[in-house]
C-alpha positions in Angstrom: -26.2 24.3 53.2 -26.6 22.5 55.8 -23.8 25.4 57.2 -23.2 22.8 60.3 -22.2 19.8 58.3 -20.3 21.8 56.0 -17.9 23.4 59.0 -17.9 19.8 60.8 -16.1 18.0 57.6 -19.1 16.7 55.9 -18.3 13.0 55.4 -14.5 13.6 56.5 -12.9 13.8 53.4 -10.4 16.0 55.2 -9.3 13.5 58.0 -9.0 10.6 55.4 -6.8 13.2 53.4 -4.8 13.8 56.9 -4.6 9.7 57.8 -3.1 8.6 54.0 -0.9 11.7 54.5 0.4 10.9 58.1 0.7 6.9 57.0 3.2 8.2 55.0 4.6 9.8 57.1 4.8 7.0 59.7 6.3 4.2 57.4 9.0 6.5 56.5 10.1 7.2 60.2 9.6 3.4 60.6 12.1 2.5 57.7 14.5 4.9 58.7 14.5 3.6 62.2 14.7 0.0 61.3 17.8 0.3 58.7 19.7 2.6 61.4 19.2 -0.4 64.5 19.7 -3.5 61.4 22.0 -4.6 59.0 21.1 -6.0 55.8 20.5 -9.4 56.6 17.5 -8.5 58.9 15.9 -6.3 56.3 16.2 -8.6 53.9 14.7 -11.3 55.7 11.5 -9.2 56.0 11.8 -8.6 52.4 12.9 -5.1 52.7 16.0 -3.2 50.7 17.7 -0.9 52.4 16.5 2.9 50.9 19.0 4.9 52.7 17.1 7.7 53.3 19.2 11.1 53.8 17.6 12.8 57.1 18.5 16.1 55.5 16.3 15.9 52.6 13.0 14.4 53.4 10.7 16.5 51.8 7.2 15.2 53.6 5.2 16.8 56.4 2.9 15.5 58.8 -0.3 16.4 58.0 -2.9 18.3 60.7 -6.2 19.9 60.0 -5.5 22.9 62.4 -3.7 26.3 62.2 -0.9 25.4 64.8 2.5 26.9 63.9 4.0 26.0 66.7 4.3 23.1 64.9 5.4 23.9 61.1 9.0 23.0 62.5 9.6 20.5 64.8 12.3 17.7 66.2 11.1 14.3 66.4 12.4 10.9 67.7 13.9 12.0 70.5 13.8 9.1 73.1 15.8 5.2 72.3 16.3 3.1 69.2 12.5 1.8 69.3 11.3 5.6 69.6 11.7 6.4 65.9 14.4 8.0 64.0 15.4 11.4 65.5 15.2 14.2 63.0 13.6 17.6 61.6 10.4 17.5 60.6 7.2 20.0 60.8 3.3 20.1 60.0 1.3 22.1 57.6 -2.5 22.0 57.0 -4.0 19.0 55.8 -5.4 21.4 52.8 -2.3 22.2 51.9 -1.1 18.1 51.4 -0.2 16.6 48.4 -2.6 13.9 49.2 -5.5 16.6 49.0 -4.1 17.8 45.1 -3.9 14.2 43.7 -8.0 13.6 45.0 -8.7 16.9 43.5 -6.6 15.3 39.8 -7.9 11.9 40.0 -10.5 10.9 37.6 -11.1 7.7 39.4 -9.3 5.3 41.9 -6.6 3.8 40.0 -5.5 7.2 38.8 -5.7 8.0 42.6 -3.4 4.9 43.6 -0.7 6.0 41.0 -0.5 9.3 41.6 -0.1 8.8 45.1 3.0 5.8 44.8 4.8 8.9 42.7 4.7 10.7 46.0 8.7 11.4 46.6 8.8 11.8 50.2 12.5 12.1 50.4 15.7 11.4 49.1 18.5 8.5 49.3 22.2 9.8 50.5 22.8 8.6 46.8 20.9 11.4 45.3 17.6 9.1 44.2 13.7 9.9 44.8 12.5 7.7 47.8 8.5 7.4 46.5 5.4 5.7 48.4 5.8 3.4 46.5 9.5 2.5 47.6 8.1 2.0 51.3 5.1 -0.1 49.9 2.3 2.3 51.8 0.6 3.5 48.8 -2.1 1.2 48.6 -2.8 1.6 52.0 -3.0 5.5 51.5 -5.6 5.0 48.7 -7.3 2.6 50.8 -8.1 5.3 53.3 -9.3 7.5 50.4 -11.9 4.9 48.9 -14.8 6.9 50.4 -12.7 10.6 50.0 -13.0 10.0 46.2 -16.6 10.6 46.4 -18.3 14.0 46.0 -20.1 15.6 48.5 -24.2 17.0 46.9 -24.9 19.5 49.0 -27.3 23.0 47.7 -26.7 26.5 47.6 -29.1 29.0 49.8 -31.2 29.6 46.7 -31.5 25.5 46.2 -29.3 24.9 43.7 -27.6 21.8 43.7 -24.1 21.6 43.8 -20.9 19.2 44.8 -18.6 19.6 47.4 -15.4 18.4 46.9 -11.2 18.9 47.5 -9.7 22.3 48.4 -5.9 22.2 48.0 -4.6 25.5 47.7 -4.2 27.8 45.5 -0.9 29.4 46.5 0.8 26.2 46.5 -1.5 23.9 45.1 -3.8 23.6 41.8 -7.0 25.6 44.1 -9.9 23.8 41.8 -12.5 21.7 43.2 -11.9 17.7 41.7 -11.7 16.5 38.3 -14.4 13.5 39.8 -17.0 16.4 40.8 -16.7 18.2 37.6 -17.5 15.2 35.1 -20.3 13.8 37.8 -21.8 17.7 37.4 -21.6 17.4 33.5 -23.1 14.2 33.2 -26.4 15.1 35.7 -26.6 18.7 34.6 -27.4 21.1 31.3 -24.8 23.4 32.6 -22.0 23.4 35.1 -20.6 26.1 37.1 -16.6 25.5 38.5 -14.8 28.1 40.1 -10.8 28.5 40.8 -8.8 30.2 42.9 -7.3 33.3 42.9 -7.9 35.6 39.6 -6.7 34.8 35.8 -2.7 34.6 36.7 -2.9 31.5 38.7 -6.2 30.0 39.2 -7.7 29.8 35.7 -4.0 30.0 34.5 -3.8 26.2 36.8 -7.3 25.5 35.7 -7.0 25.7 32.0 -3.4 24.8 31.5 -3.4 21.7 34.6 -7.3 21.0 35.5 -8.4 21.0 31.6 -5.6 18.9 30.4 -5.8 16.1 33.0 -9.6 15.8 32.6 -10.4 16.7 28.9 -13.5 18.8 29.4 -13.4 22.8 28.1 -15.0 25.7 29.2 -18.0 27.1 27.1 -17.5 30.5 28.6 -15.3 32.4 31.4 -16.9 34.6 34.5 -14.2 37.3 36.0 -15.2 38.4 39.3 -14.0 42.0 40.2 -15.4 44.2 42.7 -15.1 48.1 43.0 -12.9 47.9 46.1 -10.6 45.5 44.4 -10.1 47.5 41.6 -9.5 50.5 43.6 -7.0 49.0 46.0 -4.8 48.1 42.3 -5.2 51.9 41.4 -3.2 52.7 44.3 -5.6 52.7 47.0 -4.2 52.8 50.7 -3.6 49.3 51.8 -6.4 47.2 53.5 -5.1 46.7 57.4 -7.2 43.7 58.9 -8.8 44.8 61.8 -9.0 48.5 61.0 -11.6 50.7 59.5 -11.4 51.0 55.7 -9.8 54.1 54.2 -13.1 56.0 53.1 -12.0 56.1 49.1 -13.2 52.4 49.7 -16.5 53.2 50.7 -17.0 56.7 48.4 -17.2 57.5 44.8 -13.6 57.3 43.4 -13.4 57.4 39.6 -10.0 57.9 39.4 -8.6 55.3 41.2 -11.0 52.8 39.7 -10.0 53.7 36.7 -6.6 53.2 37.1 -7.1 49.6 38.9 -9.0 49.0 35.1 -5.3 48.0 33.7 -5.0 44.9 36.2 -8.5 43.7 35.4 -7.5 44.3 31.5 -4.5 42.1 32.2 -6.0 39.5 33.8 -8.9 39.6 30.1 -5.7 39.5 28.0 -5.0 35.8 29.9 -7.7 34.5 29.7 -8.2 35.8 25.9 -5.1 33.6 25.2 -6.8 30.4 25.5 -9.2 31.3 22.9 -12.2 32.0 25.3 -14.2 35.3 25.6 -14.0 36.3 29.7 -17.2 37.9 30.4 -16.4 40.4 33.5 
């Protein structure tokens, strides 16, 4: 809490993580359009090389902090030679950024500026990375994330305090709240809660294996969440149908499938055993 700030961006993290992302974005169409309407001689008297960039294999998005597939694939620079450079390109959520998993990795802000110049937003017609860094934006990007870098304290409904901060996701992403919040949590607390995303075989697999490594600090001890209706669903329970009524061996006594959704919750202990820390369920 506050619930209103919370679903209104808090201190807009999320837009600054959307502007360093679309910058990108917009100096890449720029270069392209420029060494398609000038030779070499122009560029270089601007003290630009030509990159070359192959519209094939630019691997960037634009960056928008809405659910809107009708844009995830799009054409764009259609218009003259000062319109930008005509080609395929899309959106996906600003979570889902790389921008948004380098401010959840960066321990400060010259981590933050080198991890985003390593950005490859596409490739030359040669074969070779074209990075931030290549179109000279990166410091620009971390510019926009000076404030972003900071953690949000915010409290829980039972007034305890805690930090908000980064959400890439887990699917594609690291899914752990920042390196930056963690530390600041260790250093003002006696003991610090963290979660990650999505059970033992990818968030604490990401979280001890990416998250631990890139900011030193180790787990005293690991909490499992399962529920009941979890456990049943991976003992063979009908699927769950959004919008529908649950099947009623969700919401009755059903030994026999919770026992056999037991052998996915042992897997996911046998994980987390491997990094030599006792999971308490």
């Amino acid at each position: 809490v506050p619930l209103t700030a919370l679903s209104l961006g808090l201190t807009g993290d999320i837009d600054a993580i959307t502007n360093a992302n679309n910058l990108a974005m917009v100096a890449l169409n720029a270069r392209m359009q420029h060494e398609r309407n000038h030779d070499d001689a122009w560029l270089a008297e601007r003290g630009l090389k030509r990159l070359d960039v192959d519209p094939a294999r630019i691997q960037f998005r634009w960056a928008i902090d809405f659910c809107a597939q009708g844009l995830r694939n799009i054409e764009m620079g259609r218009g003259g030679k000062l319109d930008g450079f005509t080609c395929e390109s899309g959106f996906y959520i600003s979570v889902a950024s790389e921008v948004m998993a380098i401010l959840a990795m960066s321990p400060d802000l010259a981590d933050l500026r080198t991890r985003l110049g390593r950005i490859v937003v596409a490739y030359s017609k040669a074969g070779k990375p074209v990075t931030t860094r290549d179109l000279e934006v990166d410091g620009a990007m971390c510019a926009l994330l000076v404030r972003a870098l900071k953690p949000t304290l915010m409290q829980s409904l039972e007034g305890q305090p805690m930090f908000v901060h980064a959400g890439p996701f887990a699917n594609i992403a690291i899914g752990q709240n920042s390196v930056v919040a963690d530390k600041l949590a260790c250093a003002l607390a006696d003991y610090v809660v963290t979660e990650s995303g999505f059970a033992s075989d990818m968030g604490f697999e990401k979280f001890w294996n990416i998250k631990c490594r890139c900011s030193g600090l180790k787990p005293d001890a690991v909490v499992l969440v399962a529920t009941v209706r979890a456990l049943k669903a991976h003992g063979g329970a009908p699927a769950v149908k959004a919008g529908l009524p649950l099947d009623p061996v969700y919401t009755h006594e059903n030994l026999e499938l919770l026992e056999k959704g037991c052998a996915n919750l042992r897997a996911h202990i046998d994980i987390i055993r491997k990094s030599g820390v006792k999971p308490i369920v």
